[in-house]
BALUMMAR-761082 format. One record per atom (N, C-alpha, C): atom name; x negated, y negated, z negated. Coordinates in pm, 1 decimal. Example, Ala and Ser with C-alpha at 12.3 -4.5 7.8 and 13.67 -1.06 7.14 Angstrom:
<recs>
N, -1319.0, 569.0, -780.0
CA, -1230.0, 450.0, -780.0
C, -1320.0, 330.0, -780.0
N, -1285.0, 225.0, -708.0
CA, -1367.0, 106.0, -714.0
C, -1290.0, -3.0, -787.0
</recs>
This chain:
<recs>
N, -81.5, 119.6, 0.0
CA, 0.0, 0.0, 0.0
C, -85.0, -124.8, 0.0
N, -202.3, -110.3, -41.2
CA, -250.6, -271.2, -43.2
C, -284.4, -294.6, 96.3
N, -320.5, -214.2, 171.0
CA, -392.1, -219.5, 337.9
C, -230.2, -263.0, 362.1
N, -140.6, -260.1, 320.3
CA, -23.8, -326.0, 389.8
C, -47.9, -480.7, 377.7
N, -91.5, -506.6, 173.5
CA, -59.7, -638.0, 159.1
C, -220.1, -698.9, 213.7
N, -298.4, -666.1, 300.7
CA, -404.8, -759.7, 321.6
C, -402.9, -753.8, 454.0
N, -225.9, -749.6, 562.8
CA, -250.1, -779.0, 688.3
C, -179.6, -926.0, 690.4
N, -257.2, -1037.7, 772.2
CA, -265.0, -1158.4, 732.3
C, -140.8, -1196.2, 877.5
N, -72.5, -1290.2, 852.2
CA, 39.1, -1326.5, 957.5
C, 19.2, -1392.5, 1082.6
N, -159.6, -1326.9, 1111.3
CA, -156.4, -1373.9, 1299.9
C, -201.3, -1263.1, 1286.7
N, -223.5, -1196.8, 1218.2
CA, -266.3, -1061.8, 1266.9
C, -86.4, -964.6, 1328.7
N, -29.5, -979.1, 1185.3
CA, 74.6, -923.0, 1244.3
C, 183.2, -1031.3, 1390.5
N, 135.7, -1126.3, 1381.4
CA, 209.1, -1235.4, 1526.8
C, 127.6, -1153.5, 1647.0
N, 12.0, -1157.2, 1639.3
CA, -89.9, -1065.7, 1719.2
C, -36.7, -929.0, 1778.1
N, 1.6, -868.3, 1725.0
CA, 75.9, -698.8, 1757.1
C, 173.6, -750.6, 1812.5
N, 260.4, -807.7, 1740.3
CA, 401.3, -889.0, 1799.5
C, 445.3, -913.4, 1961.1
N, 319.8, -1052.5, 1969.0
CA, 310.7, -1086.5, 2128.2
C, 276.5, -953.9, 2206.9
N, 156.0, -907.2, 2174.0
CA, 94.9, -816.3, 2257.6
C, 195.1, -659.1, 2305.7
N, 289.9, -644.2, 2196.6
CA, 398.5, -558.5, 2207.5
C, 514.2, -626.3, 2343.2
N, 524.6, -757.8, 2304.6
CA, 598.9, -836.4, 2394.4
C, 519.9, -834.2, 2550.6
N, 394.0, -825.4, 2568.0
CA, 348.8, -802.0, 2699.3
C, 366.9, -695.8, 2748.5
N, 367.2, -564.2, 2685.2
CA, 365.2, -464.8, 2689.8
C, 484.1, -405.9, 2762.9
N, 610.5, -467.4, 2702.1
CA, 734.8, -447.8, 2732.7
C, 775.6, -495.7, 2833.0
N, 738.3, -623.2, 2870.3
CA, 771.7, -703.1, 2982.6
C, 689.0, -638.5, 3141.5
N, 567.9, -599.0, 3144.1
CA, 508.8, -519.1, 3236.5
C, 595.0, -403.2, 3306.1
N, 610.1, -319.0, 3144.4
CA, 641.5, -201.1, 3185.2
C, 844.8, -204.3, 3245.4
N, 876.9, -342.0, 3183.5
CA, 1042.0, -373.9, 3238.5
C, 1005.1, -410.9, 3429.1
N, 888.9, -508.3, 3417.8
CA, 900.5, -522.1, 3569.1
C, 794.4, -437.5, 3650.2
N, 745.2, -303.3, 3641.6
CA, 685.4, -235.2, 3694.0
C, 816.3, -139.6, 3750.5
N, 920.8, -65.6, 3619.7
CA, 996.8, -6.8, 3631.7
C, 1093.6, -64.5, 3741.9
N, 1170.5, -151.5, 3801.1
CA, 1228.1, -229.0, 3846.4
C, 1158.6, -263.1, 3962.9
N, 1115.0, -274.8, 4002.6
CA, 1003.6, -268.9, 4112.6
C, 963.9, -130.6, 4197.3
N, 922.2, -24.3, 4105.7
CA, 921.2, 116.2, 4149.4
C, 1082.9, 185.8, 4206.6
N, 1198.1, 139.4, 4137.3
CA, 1332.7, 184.5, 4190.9
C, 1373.2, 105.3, 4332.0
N, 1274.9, 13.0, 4379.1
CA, 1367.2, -54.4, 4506.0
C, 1232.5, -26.5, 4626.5
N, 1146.1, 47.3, 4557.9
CA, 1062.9, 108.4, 4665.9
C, 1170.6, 184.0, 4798.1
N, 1081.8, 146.2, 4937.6
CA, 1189.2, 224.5, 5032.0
C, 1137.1, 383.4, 5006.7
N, 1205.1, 494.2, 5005.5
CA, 1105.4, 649.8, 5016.9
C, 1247.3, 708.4, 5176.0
N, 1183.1, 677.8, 5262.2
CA, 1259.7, 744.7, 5430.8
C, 1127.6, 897.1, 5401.5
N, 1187.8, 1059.3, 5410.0
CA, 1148.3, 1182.7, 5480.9
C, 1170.6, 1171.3, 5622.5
N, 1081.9, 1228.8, 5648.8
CA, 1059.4, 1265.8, 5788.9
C, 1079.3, 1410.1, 5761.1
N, 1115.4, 1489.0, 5870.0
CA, 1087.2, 1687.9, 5904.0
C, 996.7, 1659.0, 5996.1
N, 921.2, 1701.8, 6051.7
CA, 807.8, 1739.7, 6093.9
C, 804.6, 1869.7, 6178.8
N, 866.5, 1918.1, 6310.2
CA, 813.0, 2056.7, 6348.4
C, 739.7, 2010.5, 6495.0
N, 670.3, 2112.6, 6507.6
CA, 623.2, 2085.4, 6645.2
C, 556.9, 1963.6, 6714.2
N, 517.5, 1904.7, 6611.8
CA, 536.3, 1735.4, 6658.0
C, 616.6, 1671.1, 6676.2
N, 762.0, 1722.1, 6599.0
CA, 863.0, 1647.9, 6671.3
C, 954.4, 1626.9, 6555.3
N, 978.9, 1450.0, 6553.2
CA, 1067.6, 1441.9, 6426.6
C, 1232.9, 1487.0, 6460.0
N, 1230.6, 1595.4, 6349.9
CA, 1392.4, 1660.5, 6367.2
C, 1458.5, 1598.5, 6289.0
N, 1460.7, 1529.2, 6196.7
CA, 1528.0, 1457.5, 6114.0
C, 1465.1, 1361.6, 6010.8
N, 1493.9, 1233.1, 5976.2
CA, 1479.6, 1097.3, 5859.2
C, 1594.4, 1132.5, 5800.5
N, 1515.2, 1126.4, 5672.1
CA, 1631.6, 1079.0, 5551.5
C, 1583.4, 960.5, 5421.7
N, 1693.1, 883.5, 5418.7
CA, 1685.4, 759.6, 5351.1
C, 1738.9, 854.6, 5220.4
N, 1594.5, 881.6, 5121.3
CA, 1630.2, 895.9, 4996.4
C, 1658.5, 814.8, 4876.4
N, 1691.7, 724.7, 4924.3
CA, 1755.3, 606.0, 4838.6
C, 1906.2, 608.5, 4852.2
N, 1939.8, 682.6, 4994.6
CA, 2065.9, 619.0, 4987.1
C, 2105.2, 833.7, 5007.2
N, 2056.2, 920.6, 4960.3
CA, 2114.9, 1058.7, 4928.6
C, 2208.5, 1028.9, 4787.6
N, 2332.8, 1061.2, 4797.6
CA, 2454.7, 1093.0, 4703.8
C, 2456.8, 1234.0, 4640.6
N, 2430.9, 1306.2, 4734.3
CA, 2469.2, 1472.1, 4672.1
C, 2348.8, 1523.4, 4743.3
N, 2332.8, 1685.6, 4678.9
CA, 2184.9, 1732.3, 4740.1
C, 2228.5, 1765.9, 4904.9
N, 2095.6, 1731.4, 4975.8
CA, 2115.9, 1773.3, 5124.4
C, 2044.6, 1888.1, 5158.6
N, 2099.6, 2025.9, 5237.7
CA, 2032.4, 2116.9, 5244.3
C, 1969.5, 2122.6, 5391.4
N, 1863.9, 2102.2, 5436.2
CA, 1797.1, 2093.9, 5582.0
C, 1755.6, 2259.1, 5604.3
N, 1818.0, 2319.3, 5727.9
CA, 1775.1, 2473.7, 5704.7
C, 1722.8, 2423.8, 5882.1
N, 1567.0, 2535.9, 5874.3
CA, 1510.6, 2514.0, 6024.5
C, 1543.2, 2673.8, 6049.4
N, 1603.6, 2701.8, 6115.6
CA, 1601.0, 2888.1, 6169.6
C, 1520.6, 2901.1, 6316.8
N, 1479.2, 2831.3, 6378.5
CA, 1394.8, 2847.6, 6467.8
C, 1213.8, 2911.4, 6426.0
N, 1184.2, 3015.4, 6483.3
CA, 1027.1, 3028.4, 6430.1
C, 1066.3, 3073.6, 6271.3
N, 979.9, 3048.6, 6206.1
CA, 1003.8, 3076.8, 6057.2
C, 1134.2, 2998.1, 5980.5
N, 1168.1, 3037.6, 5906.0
CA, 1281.3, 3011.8, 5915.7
C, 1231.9, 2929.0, 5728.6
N, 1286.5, 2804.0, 5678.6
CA, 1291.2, 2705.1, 5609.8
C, 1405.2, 2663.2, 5537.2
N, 1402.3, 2607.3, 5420.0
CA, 1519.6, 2540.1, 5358.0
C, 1470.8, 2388.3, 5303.5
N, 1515.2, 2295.0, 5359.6
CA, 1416.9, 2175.4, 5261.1
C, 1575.6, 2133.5, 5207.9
N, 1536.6, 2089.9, 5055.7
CA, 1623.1, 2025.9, 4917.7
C, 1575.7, 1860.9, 4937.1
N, 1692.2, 1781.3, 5031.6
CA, 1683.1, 1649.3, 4994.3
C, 1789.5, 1577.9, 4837.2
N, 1739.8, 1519.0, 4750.0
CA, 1803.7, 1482.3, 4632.3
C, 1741.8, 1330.0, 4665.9
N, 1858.5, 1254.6, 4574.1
CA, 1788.3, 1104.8, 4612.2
C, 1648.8, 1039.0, 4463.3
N, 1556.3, 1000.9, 4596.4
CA, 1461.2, 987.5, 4597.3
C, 1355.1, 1074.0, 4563.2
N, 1417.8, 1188.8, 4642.3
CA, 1280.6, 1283.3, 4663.0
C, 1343.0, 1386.9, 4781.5
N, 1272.3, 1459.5, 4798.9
CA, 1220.2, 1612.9, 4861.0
C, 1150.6, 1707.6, 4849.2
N, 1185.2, 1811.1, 4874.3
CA, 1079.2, 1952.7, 4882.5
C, 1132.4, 2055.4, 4972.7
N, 1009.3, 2119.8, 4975.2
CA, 1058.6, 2262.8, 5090.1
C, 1111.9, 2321.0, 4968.4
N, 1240.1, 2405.1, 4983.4
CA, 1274.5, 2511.1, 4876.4
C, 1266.3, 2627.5, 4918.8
N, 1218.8, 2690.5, 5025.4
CA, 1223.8, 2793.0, 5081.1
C, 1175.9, 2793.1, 5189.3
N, 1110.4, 2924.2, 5237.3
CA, 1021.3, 2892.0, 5343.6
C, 964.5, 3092.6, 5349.4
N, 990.4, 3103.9, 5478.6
CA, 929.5, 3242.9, 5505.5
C, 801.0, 3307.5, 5562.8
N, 735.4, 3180.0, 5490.8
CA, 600.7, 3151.7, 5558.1
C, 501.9, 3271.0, 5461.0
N, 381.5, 3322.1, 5502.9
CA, 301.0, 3403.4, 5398.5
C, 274.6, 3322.7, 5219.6
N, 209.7, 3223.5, 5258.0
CA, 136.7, 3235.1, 5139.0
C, 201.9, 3034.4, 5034.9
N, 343.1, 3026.7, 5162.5
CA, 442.3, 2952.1, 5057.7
C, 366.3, 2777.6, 5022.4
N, 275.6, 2777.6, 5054.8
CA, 179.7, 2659.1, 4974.6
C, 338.7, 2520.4, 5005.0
N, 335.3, 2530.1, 5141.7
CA, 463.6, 2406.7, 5146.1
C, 590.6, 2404.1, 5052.8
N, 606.8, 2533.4, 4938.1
CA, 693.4, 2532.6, 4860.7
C, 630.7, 2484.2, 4732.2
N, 462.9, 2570.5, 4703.3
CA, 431.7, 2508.3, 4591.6
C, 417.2, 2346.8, 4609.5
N, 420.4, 2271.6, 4674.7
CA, 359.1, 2149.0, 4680.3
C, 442.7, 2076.4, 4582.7
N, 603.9, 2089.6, 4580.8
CA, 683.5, 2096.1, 4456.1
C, 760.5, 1983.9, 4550.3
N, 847.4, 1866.4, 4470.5
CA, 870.6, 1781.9, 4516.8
C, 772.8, 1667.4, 4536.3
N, 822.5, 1608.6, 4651.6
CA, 738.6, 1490.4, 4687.4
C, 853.5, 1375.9, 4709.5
N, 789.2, 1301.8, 4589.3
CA, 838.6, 1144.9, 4532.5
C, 797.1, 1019.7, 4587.8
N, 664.8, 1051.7, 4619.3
CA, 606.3, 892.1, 4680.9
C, 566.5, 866.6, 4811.8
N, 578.5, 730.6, 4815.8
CA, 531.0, 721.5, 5008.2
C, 419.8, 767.4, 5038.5
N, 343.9, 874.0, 5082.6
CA, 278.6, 917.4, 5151.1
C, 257.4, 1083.1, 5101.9
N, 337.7, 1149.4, 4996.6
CA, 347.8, 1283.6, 4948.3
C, 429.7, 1373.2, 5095.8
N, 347.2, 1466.5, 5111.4
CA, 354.0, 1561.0, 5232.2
C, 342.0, 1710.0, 5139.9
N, 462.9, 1797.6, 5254.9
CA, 413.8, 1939.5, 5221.3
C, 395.4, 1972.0, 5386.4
N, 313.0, 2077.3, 5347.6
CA, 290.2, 2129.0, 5487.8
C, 287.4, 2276.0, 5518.8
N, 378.4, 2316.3, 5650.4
CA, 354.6, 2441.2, 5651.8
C, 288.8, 2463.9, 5800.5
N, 151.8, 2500.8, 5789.4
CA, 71.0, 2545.8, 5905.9
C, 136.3, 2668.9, 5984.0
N, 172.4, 2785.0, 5914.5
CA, 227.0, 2886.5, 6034.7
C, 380.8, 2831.2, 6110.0
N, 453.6, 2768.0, 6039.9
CA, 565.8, 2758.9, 6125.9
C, 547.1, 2608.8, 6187.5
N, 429.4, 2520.8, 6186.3
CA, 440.7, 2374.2, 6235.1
C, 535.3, 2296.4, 6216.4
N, 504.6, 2306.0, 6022.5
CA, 614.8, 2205.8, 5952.3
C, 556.4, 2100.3, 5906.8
N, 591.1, 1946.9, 5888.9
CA, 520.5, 1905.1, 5792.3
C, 642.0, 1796.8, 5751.7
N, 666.8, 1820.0, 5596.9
CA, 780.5, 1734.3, 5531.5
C, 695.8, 1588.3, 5490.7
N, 714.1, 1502.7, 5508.9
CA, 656.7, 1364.3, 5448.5
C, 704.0, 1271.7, 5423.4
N, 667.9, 1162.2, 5347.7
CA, 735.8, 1021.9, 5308.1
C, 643.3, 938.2, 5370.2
N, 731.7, 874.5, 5438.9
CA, 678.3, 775.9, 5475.3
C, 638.9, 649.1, 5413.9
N, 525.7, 615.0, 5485.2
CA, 378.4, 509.0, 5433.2
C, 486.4, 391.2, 5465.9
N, 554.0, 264.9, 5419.4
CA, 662.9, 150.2, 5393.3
C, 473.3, 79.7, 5499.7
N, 576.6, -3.9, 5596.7
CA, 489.9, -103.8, 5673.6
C, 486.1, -209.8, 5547.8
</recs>
């Protein structure tokens, strides 16, 4: 208790403000990160089969490729992932979801590649 009574009142104004910076950063970092654009691309062949504006997904979207290997990608808003994929060794499923502009999964045997696009 005395280390309580020998903290002097700029010390505790000191924590105070610095708590107050703290909060204010992390209010306009947060707020800032939600109006990021995140547009998916599908990726086969070189050829974009579909954009999706994951800002503006409502309910989950299921993208199934049955051509060649056959795929499931899980659009939810503001993200993506492959959820399925009949590829050998799956890596485009582990990649998990991808949240940020430039997060890619990729699947080399069926010439997939899921990505977010890089905002000009």
């Amino acid at each position: 208790m005395k280390a309580l009574r020998d903290i002097k009142k700029a010390d505790l104004f000191f924590v105070l403000v610095l708590g107050m910076i703290i909060a204010i950063i992390w209010l306009w970092s947060s707020s800032h990160e939600s109006k990021q654009e995140l547009v998916a691309e599908i990726i086969r062949n070189g050829q974009v089969i579909r954009k999706i504006d994951l800002n503006k997904v409502e309910t989950p979207e299921y993208v199934t490729l049955e051509d060649g290997i056959k795929m499931t990608i899980l659009a939810e808003k503001g993200r993506i992932r492959v959820l399925h994929s009949d590829c050998p060794n799956k890596i485009c499923v582990k990649a998990g979801w991808l949240t940020e502009p430039g997060d890619a999964a990729v699947c080399i045997p069926s010439d997939t590649i899921v990505i977010i696009d890089v905002p000009d």
